[in-house]
N, C-alpha and C positions, 0 to 999 in steps of 0.2 A: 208977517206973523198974523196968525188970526189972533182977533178981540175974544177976550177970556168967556162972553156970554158965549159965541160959534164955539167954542170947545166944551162948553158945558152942555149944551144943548147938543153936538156930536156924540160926546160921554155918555148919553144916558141910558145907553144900551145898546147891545150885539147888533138888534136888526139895523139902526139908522148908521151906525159906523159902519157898517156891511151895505151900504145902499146902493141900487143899484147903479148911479149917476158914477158914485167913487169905483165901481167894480167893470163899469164898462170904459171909465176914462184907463184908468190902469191895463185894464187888459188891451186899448184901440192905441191909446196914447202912449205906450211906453215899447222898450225892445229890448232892455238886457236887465239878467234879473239875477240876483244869489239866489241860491238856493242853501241855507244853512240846514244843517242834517243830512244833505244829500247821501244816500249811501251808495256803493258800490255795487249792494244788493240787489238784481233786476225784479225781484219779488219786493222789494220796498214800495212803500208808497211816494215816498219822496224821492225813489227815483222814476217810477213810472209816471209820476207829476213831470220832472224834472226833461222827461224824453216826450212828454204830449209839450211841454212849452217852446220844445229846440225844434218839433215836427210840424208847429203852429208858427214858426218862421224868430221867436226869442233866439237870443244871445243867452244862452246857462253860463254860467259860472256854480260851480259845486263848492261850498264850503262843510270840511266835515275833516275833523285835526287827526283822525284815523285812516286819511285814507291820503292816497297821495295821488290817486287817478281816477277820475269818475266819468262815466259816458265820452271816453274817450279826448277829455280834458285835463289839463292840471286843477288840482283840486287844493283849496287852501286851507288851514288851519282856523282861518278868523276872517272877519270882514275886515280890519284894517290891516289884514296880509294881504290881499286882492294889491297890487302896484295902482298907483295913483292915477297912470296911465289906461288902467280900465275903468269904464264909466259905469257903471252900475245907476238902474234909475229904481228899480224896486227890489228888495230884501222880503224871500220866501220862507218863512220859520216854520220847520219843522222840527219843534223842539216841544219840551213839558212847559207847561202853563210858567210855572216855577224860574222858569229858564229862561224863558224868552223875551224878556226885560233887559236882557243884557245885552243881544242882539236889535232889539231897536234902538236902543242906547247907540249900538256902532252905525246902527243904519243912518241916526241924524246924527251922528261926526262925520260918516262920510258926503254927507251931503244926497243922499237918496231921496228919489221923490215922492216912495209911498215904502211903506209896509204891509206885511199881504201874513196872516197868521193862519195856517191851515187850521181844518177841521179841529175841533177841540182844543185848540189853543188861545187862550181865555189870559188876557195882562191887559186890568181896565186900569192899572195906574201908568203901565208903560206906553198903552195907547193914548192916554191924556199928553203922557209928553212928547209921542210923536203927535197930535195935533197942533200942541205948544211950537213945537218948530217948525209946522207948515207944512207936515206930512201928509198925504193921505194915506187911510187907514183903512184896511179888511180884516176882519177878526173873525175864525170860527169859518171860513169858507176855501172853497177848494180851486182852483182858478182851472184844473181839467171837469170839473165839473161846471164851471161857470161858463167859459168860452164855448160851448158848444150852445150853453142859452143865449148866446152874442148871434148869434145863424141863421136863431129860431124868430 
């Protein structure tokens, strides 16, 4: 667990929680990822995120309780519907600011090793407690937009 001063000082806004050190470990260091919101829609963002992370050599997992097949996967309802036996190391929220508190919430029950909050998606209390439990954190950024600055 980090000491409460490392999360205050994480906390105190978008850009250092988004830093580049947390956004290149996640994208070099990790391989399989939720994708909450995923939709089925190939004009979605979340799912054209979702096809640049599986063509960038990721493990997708689609979470999205509308759909039951996504990018050619089982698609699940929730993060703690994913079976125990798939490892999950980052949780991808594409969801409303409002929403997405509940999805980290499952990402540290399931033991995840980061959360990754697309563009506009802004939860500075739920990003404190995924710090609280040893998460790494991305808020407000795009990880098809990030990885191709991993290149450059």
């Amino acid at each position: 667990m980090r000491s409460a001063r490392a999360v205050a000082r994480h906390t105190e806004g978008v850009t250092f929680r988004s830093s580049p050190e947390v956004i290149r470990r996640l994208l070099t260091e990790t391989r399989t990822w939720a994708v909450v919101g995923c939709s089925p829609d190939p004009r979605r963002d979340s799912h054209r995120v979702a096809r640049v992370l599986e063509g960038r050599g990721f493990t997708v997992t689609p979470v999205n309780p509308n759909a039951d097949e996504v990018l050619g996967r089982r698609c699940y309802s929730s993060i703690a519907d994913i079976p125990a036996g798939e490892h999950i190391d980052v949780v991808n929220i594409f969801r409303r600011s409002g929403q997405a508190g509940a999805h980290v919430d499952e990402a540290i029950a399931r033991g995840a090793r980061g959360v990754w909050m697309q563009l506009g998606v802004i939860d500075e209390a739920a990003a404190g407690r995924a710090l609280e439990a040893g998460l790494d954190v991305v808020m407000d950024r795009c990880p098809a937009i990030e990885l191709p600055r991993l290149a450059a």
